[in-house]
matplotlib code that plots the C-alpha trace (Angstrom):
import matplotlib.pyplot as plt

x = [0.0, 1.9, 2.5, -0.2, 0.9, 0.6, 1.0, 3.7, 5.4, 2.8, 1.9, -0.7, -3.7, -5.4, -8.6, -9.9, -13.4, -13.7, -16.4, -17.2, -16.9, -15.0, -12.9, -9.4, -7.8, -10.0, -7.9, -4.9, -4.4, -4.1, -2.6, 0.2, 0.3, 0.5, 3.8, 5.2, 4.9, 6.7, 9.1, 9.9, 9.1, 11.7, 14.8, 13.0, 11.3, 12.8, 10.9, 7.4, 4.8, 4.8, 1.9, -0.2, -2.5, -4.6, -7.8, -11.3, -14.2, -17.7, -15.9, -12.0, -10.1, -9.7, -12.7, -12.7, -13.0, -14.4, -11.3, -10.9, -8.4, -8.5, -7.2, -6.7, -8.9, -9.1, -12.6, -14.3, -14.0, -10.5, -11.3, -12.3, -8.6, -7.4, -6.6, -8.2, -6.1, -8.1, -11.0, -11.3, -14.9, -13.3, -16.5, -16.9, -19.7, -20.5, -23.5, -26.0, -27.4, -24.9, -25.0, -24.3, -23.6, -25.0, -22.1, -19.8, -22.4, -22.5, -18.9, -18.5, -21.4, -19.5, -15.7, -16.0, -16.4, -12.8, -11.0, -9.1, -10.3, -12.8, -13.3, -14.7, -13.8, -16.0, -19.2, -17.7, -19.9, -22.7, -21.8, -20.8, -24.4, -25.9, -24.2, -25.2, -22.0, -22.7, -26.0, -26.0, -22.5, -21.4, -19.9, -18.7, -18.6, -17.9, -19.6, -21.6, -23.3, -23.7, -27.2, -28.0, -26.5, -28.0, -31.5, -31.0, -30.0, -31.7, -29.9, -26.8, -25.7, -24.0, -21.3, -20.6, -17.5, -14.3, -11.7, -12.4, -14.2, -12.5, -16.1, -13.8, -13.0, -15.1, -13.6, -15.1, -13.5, -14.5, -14.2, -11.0, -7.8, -9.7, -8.6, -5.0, -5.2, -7.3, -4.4, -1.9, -3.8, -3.5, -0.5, 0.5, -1.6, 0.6, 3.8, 3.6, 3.9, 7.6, 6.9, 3.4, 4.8, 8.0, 5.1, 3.5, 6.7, 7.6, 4.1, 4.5, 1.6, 1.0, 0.4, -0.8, -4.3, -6.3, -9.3, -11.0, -10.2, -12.7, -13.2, -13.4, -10.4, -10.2, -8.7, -10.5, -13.6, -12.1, -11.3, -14.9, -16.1, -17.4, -14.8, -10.9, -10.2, -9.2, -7.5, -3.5, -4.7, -6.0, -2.9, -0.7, -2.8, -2.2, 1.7, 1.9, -0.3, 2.1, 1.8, -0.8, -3.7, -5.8, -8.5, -6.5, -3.2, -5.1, -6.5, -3.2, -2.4, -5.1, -5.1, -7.8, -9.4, -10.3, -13.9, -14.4, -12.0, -14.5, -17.7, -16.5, -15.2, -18.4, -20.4, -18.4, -17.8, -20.3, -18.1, -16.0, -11.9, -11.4, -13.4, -11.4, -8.3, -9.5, -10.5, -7.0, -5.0, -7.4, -7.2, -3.6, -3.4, -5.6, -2.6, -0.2, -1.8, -2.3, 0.8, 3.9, 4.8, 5.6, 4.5, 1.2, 2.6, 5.2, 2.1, 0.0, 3.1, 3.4, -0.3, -0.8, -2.4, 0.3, -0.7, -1.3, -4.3, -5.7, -5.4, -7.1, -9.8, -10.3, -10.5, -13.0, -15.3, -14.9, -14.5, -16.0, -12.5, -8.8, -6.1, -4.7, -7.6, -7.9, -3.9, -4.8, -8.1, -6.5, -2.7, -1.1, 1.7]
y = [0.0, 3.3, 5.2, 9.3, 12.2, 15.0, 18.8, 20.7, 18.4, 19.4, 16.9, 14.5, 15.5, 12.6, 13.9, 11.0, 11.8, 10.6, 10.4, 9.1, 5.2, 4.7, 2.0, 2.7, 0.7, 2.2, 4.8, 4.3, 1.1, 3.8, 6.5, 3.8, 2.5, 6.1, 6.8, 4.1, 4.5, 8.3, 6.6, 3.6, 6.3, 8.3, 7.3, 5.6, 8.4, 11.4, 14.1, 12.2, 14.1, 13.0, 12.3, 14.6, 13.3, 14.6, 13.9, 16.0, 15.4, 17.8, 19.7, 19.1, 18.0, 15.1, 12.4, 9.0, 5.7, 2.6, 1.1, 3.6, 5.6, 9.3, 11.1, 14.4, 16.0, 19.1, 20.6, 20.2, 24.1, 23.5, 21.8, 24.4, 25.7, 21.5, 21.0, 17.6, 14.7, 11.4, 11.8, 8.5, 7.6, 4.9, 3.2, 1.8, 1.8, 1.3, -0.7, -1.9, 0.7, 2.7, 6.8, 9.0, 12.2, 14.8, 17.3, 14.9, 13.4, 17.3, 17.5, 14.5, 15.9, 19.5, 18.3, 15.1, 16.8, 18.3, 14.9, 12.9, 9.4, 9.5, 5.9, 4.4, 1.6, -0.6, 1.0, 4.1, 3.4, 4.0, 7.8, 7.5, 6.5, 9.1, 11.8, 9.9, 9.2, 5.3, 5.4, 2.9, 1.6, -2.1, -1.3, -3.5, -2.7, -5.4, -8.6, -8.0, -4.6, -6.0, -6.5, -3.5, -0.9, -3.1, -2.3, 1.5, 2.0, -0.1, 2.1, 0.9, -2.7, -4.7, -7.3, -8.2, -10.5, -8.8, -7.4, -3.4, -2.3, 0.5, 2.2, 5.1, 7.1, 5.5, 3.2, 0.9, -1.7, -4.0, -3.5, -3.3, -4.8, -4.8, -0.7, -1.5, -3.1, -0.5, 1.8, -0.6, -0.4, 3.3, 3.6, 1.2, 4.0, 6.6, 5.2, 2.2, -2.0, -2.3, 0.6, -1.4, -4.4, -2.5, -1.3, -4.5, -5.9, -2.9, -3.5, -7.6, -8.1, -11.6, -10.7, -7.8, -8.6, -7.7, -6.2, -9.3, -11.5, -12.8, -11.8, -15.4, -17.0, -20.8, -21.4, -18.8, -20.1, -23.6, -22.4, -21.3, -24.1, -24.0, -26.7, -26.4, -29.9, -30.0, -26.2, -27.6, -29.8, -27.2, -25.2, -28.1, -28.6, -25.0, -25.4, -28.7, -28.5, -30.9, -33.7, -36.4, -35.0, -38.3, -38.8, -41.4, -39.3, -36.6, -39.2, -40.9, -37.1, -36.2, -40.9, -41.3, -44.1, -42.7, -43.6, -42.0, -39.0, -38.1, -38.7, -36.2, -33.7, -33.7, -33.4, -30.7, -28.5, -29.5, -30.5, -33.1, -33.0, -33.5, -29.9, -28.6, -29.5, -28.6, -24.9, -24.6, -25.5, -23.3, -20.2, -21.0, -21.1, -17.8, -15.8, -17.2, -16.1, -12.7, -12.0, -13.7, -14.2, -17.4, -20.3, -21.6, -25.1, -24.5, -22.9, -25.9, -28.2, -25.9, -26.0, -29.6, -30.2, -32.4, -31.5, -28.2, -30.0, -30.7, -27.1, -25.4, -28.5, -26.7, -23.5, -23.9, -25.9, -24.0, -20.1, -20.9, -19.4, -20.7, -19.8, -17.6, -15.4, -15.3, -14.0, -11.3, -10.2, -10.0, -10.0, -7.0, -7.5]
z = [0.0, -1.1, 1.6, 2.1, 0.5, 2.6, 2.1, 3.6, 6.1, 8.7, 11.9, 10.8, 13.7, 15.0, 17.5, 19.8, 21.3, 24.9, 27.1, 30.7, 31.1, 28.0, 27.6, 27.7, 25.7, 22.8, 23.7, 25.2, 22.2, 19.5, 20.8, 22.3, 18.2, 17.2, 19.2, 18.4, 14.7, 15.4, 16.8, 14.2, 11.5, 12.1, 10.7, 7.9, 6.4, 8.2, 6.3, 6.6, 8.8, 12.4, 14.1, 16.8, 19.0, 21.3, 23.1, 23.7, 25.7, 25.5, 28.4, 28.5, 31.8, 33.5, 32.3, 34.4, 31.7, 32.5, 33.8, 37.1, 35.2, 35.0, 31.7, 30.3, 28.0, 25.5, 24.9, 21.9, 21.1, 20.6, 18.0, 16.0, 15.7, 14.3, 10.8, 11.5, 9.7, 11.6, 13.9, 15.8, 18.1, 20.6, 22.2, 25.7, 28.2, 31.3, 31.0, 28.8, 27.0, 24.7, 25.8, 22.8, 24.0, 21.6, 22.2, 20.3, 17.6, 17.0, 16.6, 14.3, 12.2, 12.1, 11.7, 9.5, 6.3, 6.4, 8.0, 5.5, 7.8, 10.1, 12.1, 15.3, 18.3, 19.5, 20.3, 18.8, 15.9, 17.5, 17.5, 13.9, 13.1, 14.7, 13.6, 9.9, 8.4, 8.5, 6.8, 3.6, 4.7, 5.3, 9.2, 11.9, 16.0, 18.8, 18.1, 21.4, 20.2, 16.6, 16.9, 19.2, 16.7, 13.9, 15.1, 16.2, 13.0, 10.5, 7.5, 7.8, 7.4, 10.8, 9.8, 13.0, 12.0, 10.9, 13.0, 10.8, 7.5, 5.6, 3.4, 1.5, 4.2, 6.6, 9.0, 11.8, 14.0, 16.3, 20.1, 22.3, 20.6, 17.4, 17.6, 17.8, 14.4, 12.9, 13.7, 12.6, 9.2, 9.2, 9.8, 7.2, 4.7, 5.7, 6.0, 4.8, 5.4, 6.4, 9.7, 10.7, 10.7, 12.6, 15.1, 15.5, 16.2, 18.7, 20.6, 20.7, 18.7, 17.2, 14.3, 12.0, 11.5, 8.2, 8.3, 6.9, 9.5, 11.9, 15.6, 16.3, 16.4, 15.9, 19.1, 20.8, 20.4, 21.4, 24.8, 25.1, 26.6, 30.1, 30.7, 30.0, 29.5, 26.4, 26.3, 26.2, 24.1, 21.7, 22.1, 21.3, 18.3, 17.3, 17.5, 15.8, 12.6, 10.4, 13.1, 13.0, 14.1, 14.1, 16.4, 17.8, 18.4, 20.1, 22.3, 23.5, 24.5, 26.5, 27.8, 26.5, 24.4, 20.9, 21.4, 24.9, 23.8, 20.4, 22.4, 25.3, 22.8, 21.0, 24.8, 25.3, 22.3, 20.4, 17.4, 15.9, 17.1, 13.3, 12.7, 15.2, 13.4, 10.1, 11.1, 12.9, 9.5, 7.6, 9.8, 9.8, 6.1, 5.5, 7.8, 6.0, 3.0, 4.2, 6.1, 4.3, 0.6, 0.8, -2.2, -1.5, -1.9, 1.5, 3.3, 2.7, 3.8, 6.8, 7.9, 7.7, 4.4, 2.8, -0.8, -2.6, -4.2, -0.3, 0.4, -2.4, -2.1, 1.4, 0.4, -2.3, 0.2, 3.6, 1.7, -2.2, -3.5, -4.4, -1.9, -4.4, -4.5, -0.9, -1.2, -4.1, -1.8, 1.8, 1.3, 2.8, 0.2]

ax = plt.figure().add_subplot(projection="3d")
ax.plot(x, y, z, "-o")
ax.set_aspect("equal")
plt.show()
């Protein structure tokens, strides 16, 4: 992805709305990624706007979040003043019922129009479709809210899946951590893949997730299980995608007979251990896909499916396309 133009060398001004009860890591996750990219940035592209953030609330000063943490604000008058590069919405709230505070769904609706981005966290989006930039838009929020904002706002269209959907200028992202990798994804706009993957690295992320990738992760929902019987198990699975992943190999690891082990992980996760295994290699296979540029024929070695043929057969049934389109679709390459 070619890295913004800008005009003049001038700080790139990213404006986070807060409000009481928010969460903080919709806050404190990109202004954190923000930094860092300055940071990593630097020598790189020396003569590449910097980032400036700042934060307002409807009043300025100190604002308590959700976590018990106080921080400082700006009032949205001072707004007025910003050449306004990124207006971010984080979400967060402190029960039930989403709060939009008209004082900032005013201040969306006034300073959108002259931001080059304008995106939302979490429940953030809730904000965003009041103040009507949503309306008509494919949008995502945490998986939790999906349905709530779904039916305030019957206009706009709830995926409640990926991790963020970019709609022109219009992003949205799923709740918490999900913000991180919006940022990640706009800093890799501006300056490029080589400094987000540097800032990813920098924060100990996992990985650099793509947009398209599911809230849900394979192993995630494995562990979601009112028991954790089978959760090393899962993990070992995980790491060890070329071994033999046999009903009968899984049992010996857990001692138990293949016939009580299947019938117990059925009870208990409602699936077969051969889904569970099949979901991991695919998952596997789809971030390879996205975040290396290795041959598809090493990636389906590496992911357990023996065969390039097996992989793609895979593909076509779980996702209706080749591997190779899922890499020309969701490759960050």
């Amino acid at each position: 992805m070619p890295v913004a133009k800008t005009v003049g060398g001038k700080p790139l001004q990213i404006a986070l709305l807060a409000y009481p009860g928010m969460n903080l890591i919709d806050l404190s996750g990109p202004v954190q990624a923000f930094a860092t990219a300055c940071r990593v940035a630097a020598p790189v592209l020396p003569a590449h706007p910097r980032y400036q953030v700042r934060v307002f609330s409807s009043v300025g000063g100190p604002l308590l979040t959700g976590a018990g943490l106080t921080v400082m604000t700006e009032p949205l008058s001072a707004l007025e003043t910003q050449q306004i590069d990124t207006l971010i919405a984080p979400g967060g709230s402190v029960d039930d019922t989403f709060q939009t505070d008209p004082q900032l769904v005013h201040a969306i609706q006034r300073h959108a129009g002259r931001a080059r981005r304008v995106c939302s966290v979490c429940t953030g989006a809730f904000l965003l479709a009041a103040a009507g930039l949503l309306d008509g838009k494919r949008v995502t929020t945490h998986w939790d809210w999906a349905v709530r904002l779904q039916q305030q706002h019957p206009q706009i269209e709830v995926d409640p899946e990926p991790i963020f959907i970019r709609a022109g200028n219009i992003w949205t992202s799923a709740g918490v951590t999900a913000g991180i990798d919006l940022t990640l994804a706009l800093i890799e706009q501006d300056y490029g893949h080589a400094v987000a993957i540097a800032v990813a690295r920098q924060m100990v992320m996992f990985i650099k997730r793509p947009g398209g990738q599911s809230q849900f992760s394979v192993l995630l929902v494995s562990q979601s299980s009112e028991q954790a019987r089978f959760d090393e198990l899962h993990a070992w699975i995980a790491a060890n995608l070329q071994q033999d992943l046999r009903v009968e190999a899984l049992a010996s690891r857990v001692n138990m007979t293949a016939r009580t082990f299947a019938r117990t992980y059925v009870a208990e996760l409602g699936r077969t251990p051969a889904k569970t295994v099949e979901a991991m290699r695919l998952e596997a296979a789809c971030r390879a896909l996205e975040e290396t540029d290795l041959p598809i024929k090493r990636i389906a070695d590496d992911t357990g499916h023996g065969e390039e043929q097996n992989l793609r057969r895979v593909f076509q049934r779980q996702l209706g396309i080749s591997p190779a389109q899922y890499r020309s679709r969701f490759s960050a390459h």
